[in-house]
C-alpha positions as CSV (number, residue, x, y, z in Angstrom):
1,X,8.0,14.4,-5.3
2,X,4.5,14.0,-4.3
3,X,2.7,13.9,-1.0
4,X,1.1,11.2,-0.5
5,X,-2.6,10.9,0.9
6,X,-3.8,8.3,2.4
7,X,-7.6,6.6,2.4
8,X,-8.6,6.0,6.0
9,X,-9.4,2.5,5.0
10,X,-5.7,1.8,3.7
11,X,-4.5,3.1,6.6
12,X,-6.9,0.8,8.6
13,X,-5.7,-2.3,6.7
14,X,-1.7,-1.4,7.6
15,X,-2.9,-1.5,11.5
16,X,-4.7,-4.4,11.1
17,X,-1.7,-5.9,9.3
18,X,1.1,-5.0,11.8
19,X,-0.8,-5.5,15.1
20,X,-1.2,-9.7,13.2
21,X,2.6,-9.4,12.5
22,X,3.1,-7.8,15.7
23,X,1.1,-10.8,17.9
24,X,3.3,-12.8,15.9
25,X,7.0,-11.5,16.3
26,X,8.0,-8.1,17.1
27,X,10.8,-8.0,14.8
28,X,8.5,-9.4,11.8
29,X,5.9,-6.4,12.6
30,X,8.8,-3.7,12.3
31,X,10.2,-5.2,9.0
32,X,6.9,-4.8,7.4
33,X,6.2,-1.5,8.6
34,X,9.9,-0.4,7.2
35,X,9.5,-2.2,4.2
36,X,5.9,-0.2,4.0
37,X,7.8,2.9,4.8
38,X,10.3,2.5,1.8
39,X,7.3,1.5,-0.8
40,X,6.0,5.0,-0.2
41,X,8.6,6.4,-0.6
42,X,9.3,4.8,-3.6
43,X,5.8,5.7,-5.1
44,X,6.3,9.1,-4.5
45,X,9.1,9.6,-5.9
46,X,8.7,7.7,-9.3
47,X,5.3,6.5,-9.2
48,X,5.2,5.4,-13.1
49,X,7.5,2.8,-12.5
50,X,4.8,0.6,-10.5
51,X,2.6,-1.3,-12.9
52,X,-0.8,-0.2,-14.0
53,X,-3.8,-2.2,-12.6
54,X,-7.2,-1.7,-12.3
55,X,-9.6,1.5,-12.8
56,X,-6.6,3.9,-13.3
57,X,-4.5,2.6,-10.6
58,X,-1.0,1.0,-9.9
59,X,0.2,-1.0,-7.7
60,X,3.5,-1.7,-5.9
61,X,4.0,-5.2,-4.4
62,X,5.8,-5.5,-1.0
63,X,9.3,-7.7,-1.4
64,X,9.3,-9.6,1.6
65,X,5.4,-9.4,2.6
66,X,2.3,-10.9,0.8
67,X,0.9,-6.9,0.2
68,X,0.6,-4.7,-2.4
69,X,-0.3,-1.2,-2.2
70,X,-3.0,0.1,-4.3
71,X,-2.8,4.2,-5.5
72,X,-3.4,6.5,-8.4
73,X,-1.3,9.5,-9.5
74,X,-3.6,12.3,-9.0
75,X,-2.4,15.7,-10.6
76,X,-0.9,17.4,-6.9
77,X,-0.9,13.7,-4.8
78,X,-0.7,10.5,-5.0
79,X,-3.8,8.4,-3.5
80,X,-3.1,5.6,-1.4
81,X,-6.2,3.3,-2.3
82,X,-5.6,0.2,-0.3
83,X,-2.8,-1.7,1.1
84,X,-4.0,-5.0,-0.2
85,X,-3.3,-8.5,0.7
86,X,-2.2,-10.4,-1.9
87,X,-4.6,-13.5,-2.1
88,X,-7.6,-12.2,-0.3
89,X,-10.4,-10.7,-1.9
90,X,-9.4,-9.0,-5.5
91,X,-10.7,-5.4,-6.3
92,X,-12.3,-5.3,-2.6
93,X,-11.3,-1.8,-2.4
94,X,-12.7,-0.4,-5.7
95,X,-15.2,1.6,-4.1
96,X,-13.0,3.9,-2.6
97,X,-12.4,5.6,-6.1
């Protein structure tokens, strides 16, 4: 298994997504964040099972939440990109590549 890395951005998108969640209903707030939790896991361990995507990257798409995340399989990491919503702005993060 990999460590995972990941880009400051990405991790800004996961605070701004559990503090909306969190104004919203506790209980939703900590479901994502588990559910977040268990995706990177996930990714580490068998990250060629998430489908390809764009510029060399996969993604893995949340269950329960309108999110994917965004990461590429480096050699001795894996990259956390983005943790994207689902129907806002397409590719916004390619720049962090």
């Amino acid at each position: 298994m990999k460590p995972a890395q990941v880009h400051p951005e990405a991790e800004a998108e996961v605070d701004g997504a559990f503090e909306w969640y969190w104004l919203r209903s506790e209980s939703t707030a900590l479901a994502f964040d588990a559910e977040l939790r268990e995706s990177f896991s996930f990714l580490r361990k068998s990250p060629k099972m998430c489908a390809p995507y764009l510029q060399g990257t996969r993604r893995l798409m949340l269950k329960r939440f309108p999110y994917f995340v965004v990461f590429r399989e480096l050699s001795h990491k894996i990259q956390i990109v983005a943790v994207a919503h689902s129907k806002r702005r397409p590719g916004y993060w390619r720049g962090r590549i």
